[in-house]
C-alpha positions in Angstrom: -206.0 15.8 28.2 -204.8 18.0 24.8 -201.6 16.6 23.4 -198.2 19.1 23.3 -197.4 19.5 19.9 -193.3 18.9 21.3 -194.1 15.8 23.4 -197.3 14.1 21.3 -197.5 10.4 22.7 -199.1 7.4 21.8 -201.9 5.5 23.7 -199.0 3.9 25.4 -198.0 5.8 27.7 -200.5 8.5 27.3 -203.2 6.3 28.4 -201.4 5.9 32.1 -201.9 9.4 32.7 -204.5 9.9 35.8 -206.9 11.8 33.9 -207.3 8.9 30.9 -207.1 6.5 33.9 -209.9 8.5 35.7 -212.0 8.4 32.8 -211.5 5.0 32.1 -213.0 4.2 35.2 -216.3 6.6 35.3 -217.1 4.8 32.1 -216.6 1.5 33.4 -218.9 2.2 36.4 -221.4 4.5 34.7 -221.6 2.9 31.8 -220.6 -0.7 31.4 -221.8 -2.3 34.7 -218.6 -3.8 35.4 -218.2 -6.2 37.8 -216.2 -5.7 41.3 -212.6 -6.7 40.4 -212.4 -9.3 42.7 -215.2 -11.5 41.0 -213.5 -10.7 37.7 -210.1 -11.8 39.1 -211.8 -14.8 40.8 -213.7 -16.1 37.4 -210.2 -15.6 35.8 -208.3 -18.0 38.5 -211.5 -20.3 37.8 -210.7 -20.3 33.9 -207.6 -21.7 34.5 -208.0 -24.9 36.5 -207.9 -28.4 35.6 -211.7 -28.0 36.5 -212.4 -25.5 33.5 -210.5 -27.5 31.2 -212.8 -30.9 31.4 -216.1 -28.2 31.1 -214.3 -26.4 28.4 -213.4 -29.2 26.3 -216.5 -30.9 26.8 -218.6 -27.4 24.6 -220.2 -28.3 21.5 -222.2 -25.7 20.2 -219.8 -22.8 20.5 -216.2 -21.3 18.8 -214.3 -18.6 20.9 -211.2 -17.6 19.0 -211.5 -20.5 15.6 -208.2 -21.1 14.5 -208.8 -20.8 11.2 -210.3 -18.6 8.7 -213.0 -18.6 6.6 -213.0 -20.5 2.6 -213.6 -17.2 0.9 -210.4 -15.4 2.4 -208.7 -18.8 0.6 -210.1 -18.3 -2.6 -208.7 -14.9 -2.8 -205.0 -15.8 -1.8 -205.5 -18.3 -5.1 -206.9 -16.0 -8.0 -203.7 -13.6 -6.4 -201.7 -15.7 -7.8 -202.6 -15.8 -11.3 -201.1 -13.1 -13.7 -203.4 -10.1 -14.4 -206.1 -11.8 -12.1 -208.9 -10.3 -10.3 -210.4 -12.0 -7.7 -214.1 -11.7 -7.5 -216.3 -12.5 -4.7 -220.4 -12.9 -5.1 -221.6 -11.4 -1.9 -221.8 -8.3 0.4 -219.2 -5.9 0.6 -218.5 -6.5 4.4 -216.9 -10.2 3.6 -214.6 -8.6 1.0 -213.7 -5.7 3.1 -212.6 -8.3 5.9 -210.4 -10.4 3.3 -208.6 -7.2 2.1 -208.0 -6.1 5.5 -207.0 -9.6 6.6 -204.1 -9.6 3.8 -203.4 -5.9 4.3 -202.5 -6.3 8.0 -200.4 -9.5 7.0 -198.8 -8.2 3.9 -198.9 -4.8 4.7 -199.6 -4.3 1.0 -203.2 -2.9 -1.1 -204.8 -6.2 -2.0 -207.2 -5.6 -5.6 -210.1 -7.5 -4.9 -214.1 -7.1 -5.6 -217.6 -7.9 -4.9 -220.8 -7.4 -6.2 -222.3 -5.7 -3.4 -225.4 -8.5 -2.5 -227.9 -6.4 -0.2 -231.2 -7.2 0.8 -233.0 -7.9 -2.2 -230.4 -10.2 -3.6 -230.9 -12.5 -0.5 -234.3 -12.5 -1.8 -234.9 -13.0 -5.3 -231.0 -14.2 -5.7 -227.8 -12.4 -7.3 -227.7 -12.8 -11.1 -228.4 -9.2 -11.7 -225.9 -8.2 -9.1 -223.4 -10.4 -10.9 -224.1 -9.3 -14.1 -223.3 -5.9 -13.4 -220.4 -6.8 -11.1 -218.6 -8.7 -13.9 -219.5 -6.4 -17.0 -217.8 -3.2 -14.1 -215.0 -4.9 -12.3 -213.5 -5.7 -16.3 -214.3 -2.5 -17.4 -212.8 -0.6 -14.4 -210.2 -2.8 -13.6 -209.0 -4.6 -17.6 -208.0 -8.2 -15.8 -207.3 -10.8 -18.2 -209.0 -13.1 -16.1 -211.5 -12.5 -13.3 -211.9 -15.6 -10.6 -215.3 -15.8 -9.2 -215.7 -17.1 -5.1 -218.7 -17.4 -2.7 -219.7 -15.8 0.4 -222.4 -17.5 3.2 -225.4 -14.9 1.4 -225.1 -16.6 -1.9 -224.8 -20.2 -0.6 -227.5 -20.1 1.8 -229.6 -19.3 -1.1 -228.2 -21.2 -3.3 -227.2 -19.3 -6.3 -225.8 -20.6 -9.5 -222.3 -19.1 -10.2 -221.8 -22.1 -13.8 -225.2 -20.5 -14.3 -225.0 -16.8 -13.7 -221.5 -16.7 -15.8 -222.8 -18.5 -18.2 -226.1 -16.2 -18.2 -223.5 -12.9 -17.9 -222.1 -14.2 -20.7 -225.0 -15.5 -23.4 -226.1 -11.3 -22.4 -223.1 -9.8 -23.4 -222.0 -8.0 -19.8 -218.7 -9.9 -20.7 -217.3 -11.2 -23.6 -217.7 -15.2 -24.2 -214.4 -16.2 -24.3 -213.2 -14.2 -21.6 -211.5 -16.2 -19.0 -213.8 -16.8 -16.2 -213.0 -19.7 -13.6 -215.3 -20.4 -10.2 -215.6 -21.9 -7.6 -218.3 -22.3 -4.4 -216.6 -21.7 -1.3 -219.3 -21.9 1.9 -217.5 -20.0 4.9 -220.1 -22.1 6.9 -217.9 -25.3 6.2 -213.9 -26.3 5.8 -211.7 -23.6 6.1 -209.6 -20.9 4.6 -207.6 -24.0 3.1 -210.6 -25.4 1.7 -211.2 -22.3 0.3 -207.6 -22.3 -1.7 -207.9 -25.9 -2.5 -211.8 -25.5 -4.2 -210.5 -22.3 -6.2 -207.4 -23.6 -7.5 -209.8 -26.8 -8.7 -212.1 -24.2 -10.2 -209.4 -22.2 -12.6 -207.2 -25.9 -13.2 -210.9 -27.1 -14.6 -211.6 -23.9 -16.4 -208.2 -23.9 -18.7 -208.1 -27.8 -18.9 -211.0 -30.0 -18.6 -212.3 -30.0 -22.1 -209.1 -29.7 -23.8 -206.9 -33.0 -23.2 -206.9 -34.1 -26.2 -203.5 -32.9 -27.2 -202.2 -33.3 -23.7 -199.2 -35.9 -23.3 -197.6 -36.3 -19.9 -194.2 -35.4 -19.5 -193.7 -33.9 -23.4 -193.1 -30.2 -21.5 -190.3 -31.8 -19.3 -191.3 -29.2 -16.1 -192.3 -30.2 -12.8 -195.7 -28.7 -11.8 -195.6 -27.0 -8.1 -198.6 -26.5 -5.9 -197.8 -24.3 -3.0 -201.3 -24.4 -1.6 -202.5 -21.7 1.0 -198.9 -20.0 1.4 -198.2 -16.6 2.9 -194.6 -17.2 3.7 -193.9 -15.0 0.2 -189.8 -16.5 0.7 -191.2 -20.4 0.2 -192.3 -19.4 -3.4 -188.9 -17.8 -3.7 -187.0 -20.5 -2.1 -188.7 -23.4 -4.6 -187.6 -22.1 -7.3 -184.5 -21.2 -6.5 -183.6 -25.2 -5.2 -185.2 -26.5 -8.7 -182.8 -23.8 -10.9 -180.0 -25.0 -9.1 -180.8 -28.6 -10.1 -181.2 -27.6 -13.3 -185.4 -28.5 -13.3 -187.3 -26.6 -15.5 -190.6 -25.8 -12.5 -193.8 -24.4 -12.9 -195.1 -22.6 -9.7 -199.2 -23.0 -10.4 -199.9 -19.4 -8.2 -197.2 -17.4 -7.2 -198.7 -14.2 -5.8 -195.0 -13.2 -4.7 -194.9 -10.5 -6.8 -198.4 -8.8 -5.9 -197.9 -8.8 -2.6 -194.2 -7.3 -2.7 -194.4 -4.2 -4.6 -191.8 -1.9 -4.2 -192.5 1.5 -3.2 -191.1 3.5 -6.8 -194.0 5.3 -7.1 -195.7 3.2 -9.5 -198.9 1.7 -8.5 -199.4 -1.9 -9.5 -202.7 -3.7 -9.1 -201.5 -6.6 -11.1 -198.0 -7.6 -11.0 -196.5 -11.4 -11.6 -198.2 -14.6 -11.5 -199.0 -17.7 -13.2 -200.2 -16.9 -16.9 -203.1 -18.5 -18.1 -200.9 -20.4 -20.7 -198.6 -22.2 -18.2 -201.7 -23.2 -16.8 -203.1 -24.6 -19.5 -199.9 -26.4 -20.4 -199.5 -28.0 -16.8 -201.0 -31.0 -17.6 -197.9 -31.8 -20.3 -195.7 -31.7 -17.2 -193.8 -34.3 -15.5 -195.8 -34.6 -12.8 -197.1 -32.3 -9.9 -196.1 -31.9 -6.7 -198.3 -30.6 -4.2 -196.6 -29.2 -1.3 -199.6 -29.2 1.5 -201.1 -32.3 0.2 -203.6 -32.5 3.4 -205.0 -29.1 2.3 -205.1 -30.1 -1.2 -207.7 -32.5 -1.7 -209.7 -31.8 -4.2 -207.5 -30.1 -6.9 -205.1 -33.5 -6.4 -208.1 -35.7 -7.1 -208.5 -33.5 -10.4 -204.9 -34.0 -11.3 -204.7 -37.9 -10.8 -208.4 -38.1 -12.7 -207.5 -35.6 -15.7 -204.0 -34.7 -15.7 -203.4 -38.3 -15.4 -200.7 -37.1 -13.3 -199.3 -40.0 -10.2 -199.4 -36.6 -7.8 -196.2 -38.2 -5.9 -197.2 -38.6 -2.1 -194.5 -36.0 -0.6 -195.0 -34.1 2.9 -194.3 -30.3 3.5 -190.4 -30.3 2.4 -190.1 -28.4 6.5 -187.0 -29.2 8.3 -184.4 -31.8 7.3 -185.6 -35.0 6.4 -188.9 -33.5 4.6 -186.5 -31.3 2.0 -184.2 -34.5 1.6 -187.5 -36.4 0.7 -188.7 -33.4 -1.5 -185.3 -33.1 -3.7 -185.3 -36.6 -3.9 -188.5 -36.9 -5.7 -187.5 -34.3 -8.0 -184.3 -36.2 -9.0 -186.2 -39.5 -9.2 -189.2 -37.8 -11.5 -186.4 -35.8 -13.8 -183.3 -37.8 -13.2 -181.1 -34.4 -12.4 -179.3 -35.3 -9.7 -179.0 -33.0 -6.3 -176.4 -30.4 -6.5 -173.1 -29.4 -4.9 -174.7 -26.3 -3.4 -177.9 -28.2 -1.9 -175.8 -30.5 -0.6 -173.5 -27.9 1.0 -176.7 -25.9 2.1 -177.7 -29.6 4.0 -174.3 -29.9 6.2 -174.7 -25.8 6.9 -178.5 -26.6 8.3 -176.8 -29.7 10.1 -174.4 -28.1 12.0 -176.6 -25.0 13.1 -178.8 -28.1 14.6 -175.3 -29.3 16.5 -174.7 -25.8 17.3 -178.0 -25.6 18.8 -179.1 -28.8 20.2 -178.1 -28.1 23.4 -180.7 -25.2 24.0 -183.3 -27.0 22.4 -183.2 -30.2 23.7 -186.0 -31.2 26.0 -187.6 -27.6 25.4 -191.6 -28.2 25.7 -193.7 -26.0 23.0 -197.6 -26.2 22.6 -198.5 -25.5 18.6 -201.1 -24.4 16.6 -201.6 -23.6 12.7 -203.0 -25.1 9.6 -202.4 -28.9 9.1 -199.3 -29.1 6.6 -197.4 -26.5 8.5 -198.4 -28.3 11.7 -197.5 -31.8 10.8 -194.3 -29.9 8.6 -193.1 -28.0 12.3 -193.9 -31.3 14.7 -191.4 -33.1 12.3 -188.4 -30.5 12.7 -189.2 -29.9 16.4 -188.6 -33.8 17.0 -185.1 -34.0 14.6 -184.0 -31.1 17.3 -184.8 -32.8 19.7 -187.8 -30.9 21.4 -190.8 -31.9 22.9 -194.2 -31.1 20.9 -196.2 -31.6 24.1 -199.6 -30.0 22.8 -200.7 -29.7 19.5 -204.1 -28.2 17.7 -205.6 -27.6 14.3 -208.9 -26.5 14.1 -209.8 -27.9 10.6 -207.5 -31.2 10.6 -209.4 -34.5 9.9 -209.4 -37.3 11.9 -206.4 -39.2 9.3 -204.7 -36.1 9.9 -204.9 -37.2 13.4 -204.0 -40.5 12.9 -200.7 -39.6 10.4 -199.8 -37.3 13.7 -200.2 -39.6 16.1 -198.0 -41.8 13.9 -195.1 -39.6 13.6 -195.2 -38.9 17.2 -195.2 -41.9 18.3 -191.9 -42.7 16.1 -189.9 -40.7 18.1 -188.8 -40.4 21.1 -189.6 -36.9 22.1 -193.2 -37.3 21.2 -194.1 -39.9 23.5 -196.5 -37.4 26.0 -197.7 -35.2 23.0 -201.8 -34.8 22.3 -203.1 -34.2 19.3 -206.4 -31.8 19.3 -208.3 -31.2 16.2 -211.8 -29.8 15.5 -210.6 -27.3 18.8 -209.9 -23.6 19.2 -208.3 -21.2 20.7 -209.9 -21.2 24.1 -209.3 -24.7 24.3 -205.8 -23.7 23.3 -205.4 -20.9 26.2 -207.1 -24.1 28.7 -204.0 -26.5 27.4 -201.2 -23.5 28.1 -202.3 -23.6 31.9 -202.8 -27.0 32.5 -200.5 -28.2 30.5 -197.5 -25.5 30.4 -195.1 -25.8 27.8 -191.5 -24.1 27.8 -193.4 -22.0 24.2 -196.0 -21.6 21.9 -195.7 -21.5 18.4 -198.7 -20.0 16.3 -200.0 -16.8 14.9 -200.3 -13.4 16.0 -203.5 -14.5 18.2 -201.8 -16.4 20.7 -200.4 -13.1 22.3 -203.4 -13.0 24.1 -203.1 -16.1 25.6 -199.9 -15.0 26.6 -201.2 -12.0 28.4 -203.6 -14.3 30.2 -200.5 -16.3 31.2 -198.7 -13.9 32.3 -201.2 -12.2 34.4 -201.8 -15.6 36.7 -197.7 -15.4 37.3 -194.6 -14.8 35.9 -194.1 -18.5 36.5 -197.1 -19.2 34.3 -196.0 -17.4 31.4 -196.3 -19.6 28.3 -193.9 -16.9 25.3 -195.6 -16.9 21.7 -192.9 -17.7 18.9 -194.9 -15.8 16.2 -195.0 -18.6 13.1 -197.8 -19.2 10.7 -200.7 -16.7 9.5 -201.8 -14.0 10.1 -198.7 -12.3 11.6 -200.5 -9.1 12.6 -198.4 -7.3 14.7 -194.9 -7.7 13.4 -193.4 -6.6 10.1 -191.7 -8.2 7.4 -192.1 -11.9 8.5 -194.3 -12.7 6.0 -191.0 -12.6 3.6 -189.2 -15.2 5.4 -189.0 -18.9 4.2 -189.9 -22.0 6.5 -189.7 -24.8 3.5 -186.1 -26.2 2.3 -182.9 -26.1 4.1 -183.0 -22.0 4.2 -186.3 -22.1 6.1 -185.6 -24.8 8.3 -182.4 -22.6 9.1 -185.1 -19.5 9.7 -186.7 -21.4 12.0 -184.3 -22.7 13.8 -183.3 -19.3 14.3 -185.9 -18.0 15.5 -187.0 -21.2 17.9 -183.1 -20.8 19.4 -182.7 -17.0 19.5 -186.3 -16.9 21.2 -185.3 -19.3 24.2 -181.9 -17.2 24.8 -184.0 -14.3 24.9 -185.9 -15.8 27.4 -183.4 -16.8 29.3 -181.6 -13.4 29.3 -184.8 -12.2 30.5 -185.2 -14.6 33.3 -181.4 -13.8 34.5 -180.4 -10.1 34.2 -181.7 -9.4 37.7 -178.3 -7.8 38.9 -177.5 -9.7 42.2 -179.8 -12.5 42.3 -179.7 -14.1 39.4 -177.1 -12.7 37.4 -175.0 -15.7 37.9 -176.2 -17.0 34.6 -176.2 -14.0 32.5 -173.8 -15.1 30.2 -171.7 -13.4 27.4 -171.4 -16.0 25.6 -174.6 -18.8 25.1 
């Protein structure tokens, strides 16, 4: 079994080898009381049946595989995005060594984040001195300018105070009184990671604004506010602000972690790097207006701006695909009066005729999708101007007017006339839908390779492919710095949805002989 230093391998293929293969199997039989292969191979037909499906569907009191994340993990994404910001979460260390693995694996970059270590005792008699120490440390250690404060299940269940404890930390001296602060409770035991972003980025806009609109006046800063909401595509950040410079609109991004969570390798180590400073946040309520860009994920930091900011929060969807960026720029021009741009308009016609160009491969193409509910609804939308068929669709955390909205848009096309619309479902319902319902595709995260193992192993001709869109992508690089919002990420996606279906169709023709008649040159 010892390696050769000239020929070290990997699991794969060193794992094939008879002797791993032997071993396998002793501790399989001797250790794990595995089941004859025929009974596994038997339940496994069984879990794929129309049968399965109506039992599956019909479980209440169980998740396999939740198609979300957890409020917490949300919270974090937020406070990155907020120069010289550490995010802070009151709990055990486990939860905050899952949300910094979580972004590590996505962003393959070190993500600065703390906790104050909640054990036993502070499930018991509660976590103020845990905070106290945590906050008077992590500013000492660390010299944030501002440190955001999130929740874990521990300190809900028992119900600590975090207004209180900060408050407490502060009247003690662990941390000076005017140093910046902002909170917010975020229970992993309800919502979801979007929650999560949506309560944190309510906490820190209260923070910096709630008592001080006095000498706030709407519009006198002439900037549009943008709210990118839960957003680990780092290009979309890039891509918003590039389309609002060339109108000539003066933009505030409110978070922008693009900049944490890109470092460059130049040997320089940066825990902080980028952001939205505390002062733009505190002047966002002089803007224009504000524009959130996942407005179903953002309901409770829009119902602060309309309340406080005064702000009309103008009803756009997720500028993905064509008509959703027309809609988007649109708004912009209306609220500023700068009108659209040669180059946007040029970049429109390019997107439009890559949709020509490609219409023909992705016409009538079936795909079953999953993913968070702004960059579901935002994909169904371009997946029906190209003419493809969403057949299934799933969010886990969606309401049921998300459902409704869905349902809606579906129904006003003509390629969305067979689709259903799941919410409140997972992943295992997911894999039940891919059999009984095959689609051409799935679109979703990195999760759904699984399901396309389990495909794959009833059939060749069962196979469902994963087009790897959304988050977390775990097990590819670099796609988190793509764009999917605007004309350039519409022209991403397309990209990818097109080049993925000749791929597969390469794949399904290359056999020399038999059905090589169709292995094109030229597609």
């Amino acid at each position: 079994m010892s390696q050769a230093v000239e020929d070290i391998k990997p699991s794969y293929p060193l794992f094939l080898e008879e002797e791993y293969k032997e071993t396998l199997s002793r501790k399989q039989e001797m250790f794990e009381e595995k089941f004859p292969q025929q009974k596994i191979e038997e339940v496994f037909d069984w879990t794929t049946t129309e049968a399965y499906r109506e039992i599956n569907f019909n479980r209440e009191a169980l998740t396999v595989n939740p198609a979300k994340a957890c409020q917490p993990l949300g919270a974090v994404l937020c406070a990155l995005g907020f120069e010289k910001t550490l995010p802070y979460v009151h709990g055990s260390q486990g939860c905050v060594a899952y949300f910094r693995t979580y972004f590590n694996r996505h962003f393959k970059e070190p993500i600065a984040c703390v906790s104050d270590s909640m054990t036993e005792d502070a499930a018991v008699f509660g976590g103020q001195k845990n905070m106290f120490a945590g906050l008077e440390n992590a500013k000492a250690l660390y010299q944030p300018e501002m440190i955001a404060v999130s929740t874990t299940c521990m300190a809900e269940v028992i119900g600590d105070d975090l207004n209180a404890f900060i408050g407490n930390a502060k009247k003690e001296g662990y941390i000076e009184q005017d140093f910046p602060v902002p909170f917010a409770h975020t229970p992993s035991f309800v919502g979801s990671h979007t929650t999560g972003w949506d309560n944190m980025f309510e906490g820190i806009q209260r923070y910096f604004t709630l008592n001080y609109m006095d000498d706030k006046e709407v519009g006198s800063n002439g900037r549009i506010n943008i709210v990118p909401g839960f957003e680990t595509y780092l290009g979309n950040y890039r891509v918003m602000k590039r389309m609002l410079a060339e109108m000539d609109v003066k933009c505030t991004l409110l978070c922008d972690p693009t900049d944490v969570l890109d470092t460059p390798a130049d040997g320089e180590f940066r825990m902080f790097d980028g952001g939205t400073s505390i002062d733009e946040m505190k002047d966002a309520p002089n803007a224009i207006d504000t524009l959130y860009l996942q407005p179903w994920q953002s309901v409770k930091s829009r119902k602060f701006t309309k309340a406080t900011w005064k702000h009309p929060a103008s009803e756009i969807a997720i500028p993905m695909g064509l008509a959703a960026t027309d809609d988007f720029l649109m708004k912009v021009s209306e609220l500023t009066g700068k009108p659209i741009p040669d180059s946007l308009t040029r970049e429109r016609g390019i997107l439009v005729d890559m949709m020509t160009d490609s219409h023909a491969w992705l016409h009538g193409k079936k795909f079953g999708l999953y993913g968070d509910a702004d960059f579901v609804m935002g994909l169904t939308r371009f997946l029906l101007e190209l003419g493809a068929e969403p057949t299934q669709i799933l969010c886990h955390h969606a309401n049921k007017r998300w459902r409704k909205a869905m349902l809606e848009l579906l129904a006003a096309s003509p390629y969305g006339q067979s689709s259903e619309v799941h919410i409140g479902r997972d992943l295992w319902h997911f894999r039940s839908l891919m059999f009984t319902d095959k689609p051409d595709f799935m679109i979703g995260n990195s999760y759904g390779k699984f399901i396309q193992r389990d495909t794959l192993h009833k059939g060749k001709e069962y196979e469902v492919p994963l087009i790897r869109l959304g988050f977390p992508i775990f097990d590819r690089h670099h796609m988190h710095r793509d764009t999917t919002l605007g004309y350039e990420g519409a022209m991403y996606m397309l990209k990818t949805l097109v080049n993925t279906v000749l791929e597969r169709l390469d794949e399904e023709t290359r056999g020399m002989g038999t059905t090589d008649y169709n292995y094109d040159l030229i597609r």
